[in-house]
C-alpha positions in Angstrom: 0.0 0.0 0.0 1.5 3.3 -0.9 2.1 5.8 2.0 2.1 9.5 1.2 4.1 11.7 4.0 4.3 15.1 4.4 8.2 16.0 4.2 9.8 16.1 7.7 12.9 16.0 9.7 13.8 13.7 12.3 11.9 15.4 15.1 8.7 15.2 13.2 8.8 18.9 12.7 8.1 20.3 8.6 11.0 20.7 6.6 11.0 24.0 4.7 12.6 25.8 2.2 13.0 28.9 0.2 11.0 28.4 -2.0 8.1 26.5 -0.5 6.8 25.9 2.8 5.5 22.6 2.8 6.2 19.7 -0.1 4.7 16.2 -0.9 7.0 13.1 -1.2 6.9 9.5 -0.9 9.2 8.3 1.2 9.5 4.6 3.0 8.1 4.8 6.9 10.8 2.7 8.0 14.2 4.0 6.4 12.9 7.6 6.2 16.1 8.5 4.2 16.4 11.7 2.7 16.2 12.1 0.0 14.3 8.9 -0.6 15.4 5.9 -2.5 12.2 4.5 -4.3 12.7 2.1 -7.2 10.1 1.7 -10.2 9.4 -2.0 -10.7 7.8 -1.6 -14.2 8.2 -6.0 -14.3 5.7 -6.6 -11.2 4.2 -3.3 -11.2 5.4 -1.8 -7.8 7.2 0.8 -6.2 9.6 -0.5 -3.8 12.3 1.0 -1.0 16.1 0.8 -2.7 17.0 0.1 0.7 14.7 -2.2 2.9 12.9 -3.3 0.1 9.4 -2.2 1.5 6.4 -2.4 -1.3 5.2 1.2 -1.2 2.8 0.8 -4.1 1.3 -1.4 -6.5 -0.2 -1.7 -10.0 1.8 1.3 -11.1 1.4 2.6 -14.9 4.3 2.0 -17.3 4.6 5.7 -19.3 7.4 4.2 -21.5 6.7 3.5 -25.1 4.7 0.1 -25.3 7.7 -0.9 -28.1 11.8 -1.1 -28.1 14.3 -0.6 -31.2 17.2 -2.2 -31.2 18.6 -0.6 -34.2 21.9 0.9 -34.7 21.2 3.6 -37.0 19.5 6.5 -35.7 15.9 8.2 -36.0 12.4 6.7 -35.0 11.8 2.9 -35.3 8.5 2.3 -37.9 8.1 -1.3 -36.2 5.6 -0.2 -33.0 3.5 -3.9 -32.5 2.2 -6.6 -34.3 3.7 -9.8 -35.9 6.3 -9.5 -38.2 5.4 -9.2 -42.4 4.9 -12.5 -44.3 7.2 -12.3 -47.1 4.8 -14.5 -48.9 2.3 -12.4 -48.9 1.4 -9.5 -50.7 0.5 -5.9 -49.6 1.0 -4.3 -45.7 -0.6 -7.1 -43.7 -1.7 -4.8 -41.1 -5.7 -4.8 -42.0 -8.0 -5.1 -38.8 -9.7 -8.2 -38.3 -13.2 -9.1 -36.5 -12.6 -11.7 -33.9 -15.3 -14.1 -32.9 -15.3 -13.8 -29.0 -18.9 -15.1 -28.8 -17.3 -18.6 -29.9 -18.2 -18.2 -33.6 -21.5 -18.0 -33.9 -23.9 -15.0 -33.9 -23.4 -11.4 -34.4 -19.4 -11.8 -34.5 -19.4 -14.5 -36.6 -21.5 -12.3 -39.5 -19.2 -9.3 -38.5 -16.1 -11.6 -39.7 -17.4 -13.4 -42.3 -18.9 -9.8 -43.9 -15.5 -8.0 -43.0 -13.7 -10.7 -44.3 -15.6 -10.4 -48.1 -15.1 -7.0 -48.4 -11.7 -6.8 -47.1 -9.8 -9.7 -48.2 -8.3 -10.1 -51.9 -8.9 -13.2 -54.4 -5.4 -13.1 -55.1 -4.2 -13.1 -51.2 -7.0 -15.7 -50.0 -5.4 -17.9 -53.5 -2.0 -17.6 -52.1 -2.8 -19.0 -48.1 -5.0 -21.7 -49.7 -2.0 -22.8 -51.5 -0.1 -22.7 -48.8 -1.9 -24.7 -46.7 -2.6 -27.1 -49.0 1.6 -27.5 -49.7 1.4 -27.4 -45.6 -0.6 -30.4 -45.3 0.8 -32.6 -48.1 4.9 -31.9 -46.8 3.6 -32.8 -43.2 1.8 -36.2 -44.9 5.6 -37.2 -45.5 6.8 -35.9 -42.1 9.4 -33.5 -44.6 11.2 -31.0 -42.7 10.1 -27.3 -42.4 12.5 -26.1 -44.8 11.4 -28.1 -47.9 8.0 -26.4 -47.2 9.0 -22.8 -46.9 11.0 -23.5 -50.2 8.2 -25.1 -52.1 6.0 -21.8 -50.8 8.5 -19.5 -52.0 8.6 -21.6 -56.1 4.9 -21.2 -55.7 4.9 -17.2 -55.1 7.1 -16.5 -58.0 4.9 -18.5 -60.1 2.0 -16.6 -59.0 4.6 -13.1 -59.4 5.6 -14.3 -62.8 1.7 -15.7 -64.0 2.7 -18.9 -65.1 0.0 -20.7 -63.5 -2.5 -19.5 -66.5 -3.5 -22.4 -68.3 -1.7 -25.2 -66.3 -3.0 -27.6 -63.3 -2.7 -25.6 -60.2 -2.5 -29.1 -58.5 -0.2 -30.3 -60.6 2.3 -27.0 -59.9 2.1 -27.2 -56.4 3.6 -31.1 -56.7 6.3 -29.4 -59.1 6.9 -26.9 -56.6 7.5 -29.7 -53.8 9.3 -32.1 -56.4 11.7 -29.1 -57.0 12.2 -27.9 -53.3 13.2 -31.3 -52.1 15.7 -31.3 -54.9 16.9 -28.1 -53.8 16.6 -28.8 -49.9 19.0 -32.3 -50.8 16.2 -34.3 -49.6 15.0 -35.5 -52.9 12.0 -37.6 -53.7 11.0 -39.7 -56.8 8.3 -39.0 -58.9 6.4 -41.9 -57.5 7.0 -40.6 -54.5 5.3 -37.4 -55.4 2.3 -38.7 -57.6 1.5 -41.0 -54.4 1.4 -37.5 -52.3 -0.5 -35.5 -54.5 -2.7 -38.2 -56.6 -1.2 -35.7 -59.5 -0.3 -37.9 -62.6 3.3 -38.6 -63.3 3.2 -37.2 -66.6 1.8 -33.8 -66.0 4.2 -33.5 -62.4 6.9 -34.3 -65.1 5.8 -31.6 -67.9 4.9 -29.3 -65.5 8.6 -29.7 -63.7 10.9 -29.1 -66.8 8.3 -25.9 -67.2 9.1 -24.4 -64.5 12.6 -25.1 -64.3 13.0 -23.1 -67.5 11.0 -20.4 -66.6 12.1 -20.1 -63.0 15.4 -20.2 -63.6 16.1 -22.0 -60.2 18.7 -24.9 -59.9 16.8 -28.0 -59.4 19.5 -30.2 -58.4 20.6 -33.4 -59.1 19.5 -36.7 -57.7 22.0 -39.6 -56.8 21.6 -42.8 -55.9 23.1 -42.3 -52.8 20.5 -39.7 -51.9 17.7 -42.4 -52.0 19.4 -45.5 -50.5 19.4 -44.5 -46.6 15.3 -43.4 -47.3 14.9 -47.2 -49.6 17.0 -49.6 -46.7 15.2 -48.1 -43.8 11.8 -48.5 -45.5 12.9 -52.3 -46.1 14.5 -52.4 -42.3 17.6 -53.1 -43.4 20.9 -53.1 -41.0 23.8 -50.8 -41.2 26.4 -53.2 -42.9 23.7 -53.7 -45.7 23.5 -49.9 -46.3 27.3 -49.5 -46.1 27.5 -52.3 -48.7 25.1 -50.3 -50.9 26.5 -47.3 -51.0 30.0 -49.0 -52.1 28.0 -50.8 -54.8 26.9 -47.8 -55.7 29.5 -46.0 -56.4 31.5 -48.4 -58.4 28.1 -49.4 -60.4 27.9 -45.6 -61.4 31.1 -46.7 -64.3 30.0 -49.5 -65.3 29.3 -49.3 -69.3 25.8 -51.0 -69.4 24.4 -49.7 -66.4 25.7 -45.5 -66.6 22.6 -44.5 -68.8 20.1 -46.5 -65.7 18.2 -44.0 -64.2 19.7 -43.4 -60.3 16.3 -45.0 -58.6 16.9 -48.2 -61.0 20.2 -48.2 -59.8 19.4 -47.6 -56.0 17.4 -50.8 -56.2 19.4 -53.0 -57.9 22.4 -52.5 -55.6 19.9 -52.5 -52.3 18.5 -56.0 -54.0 22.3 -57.0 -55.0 23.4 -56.1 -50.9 20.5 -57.8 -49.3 21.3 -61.1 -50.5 25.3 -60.5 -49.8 24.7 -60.0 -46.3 22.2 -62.8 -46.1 19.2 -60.3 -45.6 17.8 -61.2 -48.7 14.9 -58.5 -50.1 12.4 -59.8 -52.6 12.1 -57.8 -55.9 8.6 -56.7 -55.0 9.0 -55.6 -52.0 12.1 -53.2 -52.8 9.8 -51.8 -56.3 6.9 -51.3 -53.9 9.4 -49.3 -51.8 11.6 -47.3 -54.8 8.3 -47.2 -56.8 10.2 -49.2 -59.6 9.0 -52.0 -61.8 10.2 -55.7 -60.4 11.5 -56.0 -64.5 13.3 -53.1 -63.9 15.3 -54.0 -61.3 15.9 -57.3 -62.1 17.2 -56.4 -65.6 20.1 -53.7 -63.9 20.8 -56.6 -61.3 21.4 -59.1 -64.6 24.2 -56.2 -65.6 25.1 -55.8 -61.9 25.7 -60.0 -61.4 27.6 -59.7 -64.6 30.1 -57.4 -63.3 30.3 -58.7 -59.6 34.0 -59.4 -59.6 34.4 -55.8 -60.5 31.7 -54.7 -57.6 32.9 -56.9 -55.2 35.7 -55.1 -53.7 38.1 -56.2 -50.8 36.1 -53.8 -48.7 32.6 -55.2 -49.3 34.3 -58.5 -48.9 36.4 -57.2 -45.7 36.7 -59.6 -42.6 34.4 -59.6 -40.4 32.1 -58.5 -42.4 28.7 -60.5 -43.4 28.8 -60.3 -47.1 29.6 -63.3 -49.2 29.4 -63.6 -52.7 28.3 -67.3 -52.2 25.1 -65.5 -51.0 24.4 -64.3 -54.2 21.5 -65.7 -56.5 21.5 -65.8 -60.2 19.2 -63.4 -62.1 
């Protein structure tokens, strides 16, 4: 409780000066130290004795600007409150917006639904539909928040640059996702994509190379490698299997036959080729269910793979201690 005193010495008696006879101060009953030594606790909302620490008030008014800058160059700071700009969305984003405190339903409800009409632009409402829609479909495939924000930003510069006139707006939001995984290093086939989206493979595909030439972004390049830790976890495989892979792998990539294989046909075959080394033997259809490859497919680069195996089996696929054996492998 705050305790207004009427300034006096130690005797009790009124202190006075020149200038006036009697002033009002607040000063702490118990220290009655002059002059006084009262702290503003703007945090709890008190005023409180430097000294003792005696609560002389409560629920005090902050008079300080309800905003701080922390900018080095001089002059005012624009920023006051509010959340910081979307930068994938257009215009100032500071428009005032009906809430719904009855719970959504009755006068509010009209008020925001009329408001929000009259206010809101086709092109902006376009734009967070889109968003959420690439929101929901990235968190499907538990993808990480950075593949989504790219795939956000491909979609706003196709909405910037108006190439979505005349082409499937479902089909450009799976070639926006296709082409941020890419660019994220997190790539995922076509199949992969298609099965997502329930966009045909054809049209992701024409609407890709599209917008890679008219983008201008660098897409990326997938490896084998890229897909095989994704592909032997799918099919539980262990840890000497996937190192055995990824060796396969890269020794497969110069072999004559097999170099113009697409990197997914390749992926398989060497995760087929590896299962049976290490006696974890995968069946074809179960590893083309997983890569999204046709069982002919794989068995055909396998064929070229089984072929070469005393060029792919290396002393350090064959290493001691380790499980592979080439006795484990079956014919084609």
């Amino acid at each position: 409780m705050s305790k207004i005193a009427d300034r006096k010495n130690a005797k009790g008696a009124p202190l006075s000066s020149p200038d006036k006879k009697w002033s009002v101060v607040l000063m702490c009953p118990d220290c009655r130290k002059e002059p006084p030594n009262i702290v503003e606790d703007f945090a709890s909302g008190d005023l409180v004795c430097g000294d003792c620490g005696l609560v002389l008030g409560d629920r005090i008014i902050d008079t300080r600007s309800e905003w701080r800058t922390f900018a080095n160059d001089e002059g005012d700071d624009p920023s006051r409150v509010g959340n910081a700009a979307n930068p994938l969305l257009d215009g100032d984003q500071l428009d005032t917006v009906i809430s719904r405190g009855d719970g959504g339903s009755g006068l509010a409800r009209n008020l925001n639904r009329t408001q929000g009409r009259t206010t809101a632009q086709k092109h902006e409402r376009d734009l967070v539909q889109a968003y959420k829609e690439i929101s929901s479909l990235c968190e499907a495939f538990a993808m990480p928040k950075s593949i989504i924000d790219i795939a956000k930003g491909l979609y706003k510069k196709v909405e910037n640059d108006n190439l979505q006139r005349g082409k499937n707006n479902d089909a450009i939001i799976a070639a926006c996702i296709f082409l941020a995984c890419r660019q994220d290093n997190a790539p995922r086939t076509f199949k992969e994509i298609c099965t997502l989206t329930k966009v045909d493979r054809k049209d992701i595909g024409r609407t890709f190379k599209f917008l890679k030439t008219k983008l201008g972004t660098d897409s990326g390049k997938t490896s084998s490698n890229d897909l095989i830790e994704r592909f032997c976890s799918n099919l539980g495989l262990d840890q000497e299997t996937r190192r055995i892979t990824n060796i396969l792998t890269g020794v497969a990539q110069d072999i004559e036959n097999i170099s113009g294989k697409s990197p997914v046909s390749i992926a398989s075959a060497c995760i087929y080729m590896a299962s049976h080394l290490t006696g974890n033997g995968r069946d074809a259809k179960d590893i083309s269910r997983i890569a999204g490859v046709g069982e002919a497919t794989i068995r055909t680069t396998y064929k070229i793979l089984y072929q070469n195996r005393k060029v792919l089996l290396t002393p350090e696929i064959l290493r001691e201690g380790s499980t592979a054996k080439e006795s484990n492998l079956i014919g084609p």
